[in-house]
KOLFIVEX-353170 format. One record per residue: x, y, z of N, C-alpha, C, CB in turn; residue in one letter. Coordinates in steps of 0.1 Angstrom, whole numbers, plus 5000, padded with zeros to 4 digits. Glycine has a CB too. Example, Ala and Ser with C-alpha at 12.3 -4.5 7.8 and 13.67 -1.06 7.14 Angstrom:
REM KOLFIVEX-353170
513249435078512349555078513249675078511349555090a512849785071513749895071512950005079514149945057s
This chain:
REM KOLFIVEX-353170
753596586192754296686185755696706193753496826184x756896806186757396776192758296936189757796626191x758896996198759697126195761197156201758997236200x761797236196763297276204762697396214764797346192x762197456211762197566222760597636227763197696215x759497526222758597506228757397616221758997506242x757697696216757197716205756797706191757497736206x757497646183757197596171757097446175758297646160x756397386169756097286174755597176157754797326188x756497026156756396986143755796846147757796986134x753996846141753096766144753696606135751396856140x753696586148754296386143753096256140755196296160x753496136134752096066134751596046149752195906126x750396016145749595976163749895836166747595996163x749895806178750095686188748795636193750995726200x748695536194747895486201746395486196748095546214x746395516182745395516179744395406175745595576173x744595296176743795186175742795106186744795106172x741695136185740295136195740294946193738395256188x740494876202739994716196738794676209741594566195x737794636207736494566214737194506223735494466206x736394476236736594456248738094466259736194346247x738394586252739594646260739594826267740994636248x740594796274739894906289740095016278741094936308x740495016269740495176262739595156242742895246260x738795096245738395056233737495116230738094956231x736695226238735995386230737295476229734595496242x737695546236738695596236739995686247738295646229x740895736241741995766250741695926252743595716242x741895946264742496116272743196126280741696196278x744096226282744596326292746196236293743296336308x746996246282747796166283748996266295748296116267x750196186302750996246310752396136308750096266325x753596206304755196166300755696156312756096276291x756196046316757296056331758395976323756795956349x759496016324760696026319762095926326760896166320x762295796325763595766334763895636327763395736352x765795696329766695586326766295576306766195406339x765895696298765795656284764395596281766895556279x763595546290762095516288761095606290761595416295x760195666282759395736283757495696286759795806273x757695676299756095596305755195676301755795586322x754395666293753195756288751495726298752895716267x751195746306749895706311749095796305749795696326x747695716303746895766299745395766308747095716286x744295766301742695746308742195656296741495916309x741695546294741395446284739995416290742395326283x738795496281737695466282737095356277737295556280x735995286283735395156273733695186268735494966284x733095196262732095186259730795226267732295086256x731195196276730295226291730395336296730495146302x731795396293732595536297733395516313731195686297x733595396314734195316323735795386324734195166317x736695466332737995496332738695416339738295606335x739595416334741095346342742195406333741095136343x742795426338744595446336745495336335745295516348x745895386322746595256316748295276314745995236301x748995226308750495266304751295226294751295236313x751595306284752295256269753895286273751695376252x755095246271756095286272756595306256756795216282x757795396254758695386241760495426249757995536226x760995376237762495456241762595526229764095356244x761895546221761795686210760495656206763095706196x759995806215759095886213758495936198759595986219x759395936192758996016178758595906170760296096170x759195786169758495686160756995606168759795576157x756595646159754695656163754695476168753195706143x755295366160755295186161756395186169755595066146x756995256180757695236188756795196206758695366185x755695266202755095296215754195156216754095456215x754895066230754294946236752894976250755594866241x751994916243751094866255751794786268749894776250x751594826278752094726291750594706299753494836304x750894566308750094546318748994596321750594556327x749394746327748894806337747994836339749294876340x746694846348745494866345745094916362744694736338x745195086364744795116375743295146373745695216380x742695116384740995146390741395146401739695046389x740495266408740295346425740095196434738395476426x740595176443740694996448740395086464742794856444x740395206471740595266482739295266489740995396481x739095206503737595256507736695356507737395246515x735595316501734795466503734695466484736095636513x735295426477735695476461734295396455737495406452x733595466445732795446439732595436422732295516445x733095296419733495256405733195136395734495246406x732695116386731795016385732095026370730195046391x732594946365732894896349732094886341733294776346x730394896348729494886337728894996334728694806338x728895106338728495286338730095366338727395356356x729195476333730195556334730595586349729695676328x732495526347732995546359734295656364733195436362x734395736369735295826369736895756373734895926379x737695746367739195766370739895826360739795656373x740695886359741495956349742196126355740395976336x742896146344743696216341745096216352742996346340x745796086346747096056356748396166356747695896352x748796156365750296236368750996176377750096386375x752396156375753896076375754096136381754996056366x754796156395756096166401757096156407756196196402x757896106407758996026417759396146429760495976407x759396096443759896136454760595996465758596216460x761996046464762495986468763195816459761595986478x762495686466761995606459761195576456762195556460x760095646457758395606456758195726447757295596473x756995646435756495666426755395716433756395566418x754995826428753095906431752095936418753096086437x751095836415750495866407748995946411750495756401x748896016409747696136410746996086403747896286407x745296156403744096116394742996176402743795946391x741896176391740896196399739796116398740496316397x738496116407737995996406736896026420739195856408x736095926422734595946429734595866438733395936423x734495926451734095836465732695906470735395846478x732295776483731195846489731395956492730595786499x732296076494731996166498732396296484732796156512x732096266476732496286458733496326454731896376451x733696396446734796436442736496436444734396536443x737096386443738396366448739796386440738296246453x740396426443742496396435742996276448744196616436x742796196440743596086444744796046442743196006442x745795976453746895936451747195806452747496006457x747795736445748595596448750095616446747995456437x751095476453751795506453752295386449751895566461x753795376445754295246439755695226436753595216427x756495156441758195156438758795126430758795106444x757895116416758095096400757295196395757794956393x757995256384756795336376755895246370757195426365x756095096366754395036361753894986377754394866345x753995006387753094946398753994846402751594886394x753094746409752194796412751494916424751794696412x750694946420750095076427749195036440749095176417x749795116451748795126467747995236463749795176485x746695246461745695326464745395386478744895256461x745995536483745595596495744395646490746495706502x743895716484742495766481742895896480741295726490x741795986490741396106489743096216491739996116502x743096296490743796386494743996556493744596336491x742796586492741796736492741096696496741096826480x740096826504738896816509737796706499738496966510x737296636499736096616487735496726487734996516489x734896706470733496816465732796726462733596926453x731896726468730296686469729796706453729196796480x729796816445729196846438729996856420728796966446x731296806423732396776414733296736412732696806409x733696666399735096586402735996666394735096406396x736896706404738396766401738596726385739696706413x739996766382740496746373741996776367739896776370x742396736361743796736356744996786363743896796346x744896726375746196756389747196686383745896666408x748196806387749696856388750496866398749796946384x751096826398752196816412753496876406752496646418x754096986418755197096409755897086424754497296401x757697096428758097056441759197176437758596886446x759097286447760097446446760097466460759297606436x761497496462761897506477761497446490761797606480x761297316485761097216496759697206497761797246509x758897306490757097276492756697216480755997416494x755297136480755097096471753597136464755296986472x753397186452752797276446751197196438753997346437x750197136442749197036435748597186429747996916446x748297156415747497226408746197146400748397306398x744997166403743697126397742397216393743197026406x741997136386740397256385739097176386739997336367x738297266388736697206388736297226371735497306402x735697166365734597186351734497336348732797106353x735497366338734597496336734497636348732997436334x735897606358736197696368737497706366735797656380x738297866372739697836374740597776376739997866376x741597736372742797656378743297676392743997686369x743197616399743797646420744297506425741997686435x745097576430746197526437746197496451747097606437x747397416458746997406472748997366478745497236473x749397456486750397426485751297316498750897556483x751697216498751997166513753097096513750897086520x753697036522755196996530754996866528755397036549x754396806518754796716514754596626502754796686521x754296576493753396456484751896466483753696316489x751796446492750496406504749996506508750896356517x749996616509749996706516750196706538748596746509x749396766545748696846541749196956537748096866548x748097026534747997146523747397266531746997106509x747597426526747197486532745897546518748297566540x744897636520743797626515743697666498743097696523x743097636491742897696476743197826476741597696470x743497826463744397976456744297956441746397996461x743598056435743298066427744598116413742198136431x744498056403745498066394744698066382746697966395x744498186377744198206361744498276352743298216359x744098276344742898226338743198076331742498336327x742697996324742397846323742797716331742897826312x742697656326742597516337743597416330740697446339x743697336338744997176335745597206334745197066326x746697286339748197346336749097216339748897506347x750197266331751397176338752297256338751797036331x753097216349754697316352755797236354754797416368x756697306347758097226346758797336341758097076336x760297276344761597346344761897376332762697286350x762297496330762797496315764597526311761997626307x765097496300766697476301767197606304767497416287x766497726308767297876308766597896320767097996293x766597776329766297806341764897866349767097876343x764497876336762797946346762097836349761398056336x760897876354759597746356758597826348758997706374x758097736342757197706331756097686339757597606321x
């Protein structure tokens, strides 16, 4: 969809809607995320397969609005970090990606399962299609669940990760760099998967 002032909002045809057998997204697509440069608009997504297998994938367009504009590329991230626990033939956690450029380097966020569980993982890469270094963990792990839909927000030189647990509040973690470290959870609610960004009359959203 698409709006002027983010409010009214005028529902466009859908993208990406074509499921084809033995491809990384051939049950289906979630948690899409827009990074924006030079007129291309990198759409990453979570492309499930049958097995409920995730990996993060990447469609690009240079207009958005025409639905046969939007190309499949390459890309095909899975958790590659030691310790990561992922397997193409069960259900495997990776998904819900997030873009952001610092510096020259690309940070793609996600979340995803190591031996020690639960994690927001980061890779990093000096093209927005990759290829991607896998650092792995960067929160404490949770043993008991896998994060979700991390956000990364950068205001007065700190940088702001926002995630949730299933069906818990949205919390934050704020630190001095990409990477953190971070100083401890802080709760932000009510709901969960926010995203923040600048808006043209100067506030943050």
């Amino acid at each position: 969809a698409r709006s002027l002032d983010l409010c009214t909002w005028e529902v466009m045809a859908p993208i990406l809607d074509e499921r084809i057998a033995s491809t990384w997204d051939e049950k289906a697509v979630w948690s899409p995320n827009v990074y924006v440069e030079d007129g291309v608009y990198y759409l990453y997504f979570t492309g499930v397969t049958n097995e409920f297998a995730q990996s993060i994938l990447l469609a690009t367009s240079t207009n958005p609005a025409d639905p046969e504009s939007w190309e499949m590329q390459p890309m095909v991230f899975q958790p590659s970090h030691p310790g990561t626990i992922w397997d193409e033939t069960r259900w495997a956690d990776c998904r819900d990606p997030m873009v952001m450029k610092v510096g020259d380097v690309y940070h793609l966020y996600y979340t995803a399962l190591d031996e020690q569980g639960g994690i927001v993982g980061l890779a990093t890469a000096g093209s927005p299609a990759g290829e991607w270094t896998d650092w792995g963990n960067i929160i404490p792990p949770n043993p008991g669940s896998i994060p979700e839909s991390p956000t990364m927000y950068m205001h007065d030189h700190f940088y702001y990760l926002f995630y949730h647990y299933s069906y818990q509040p949205e919390t934050y973690r704020i630190g001095a760099s990409p990477a953190g470290p971070w100083v401890g959870e802080a709760v932000l609610a009510p709901g969960w998967a926010h995203e923040v960004w600048d808006g043209q009359d100067g506030s943050t959203y």
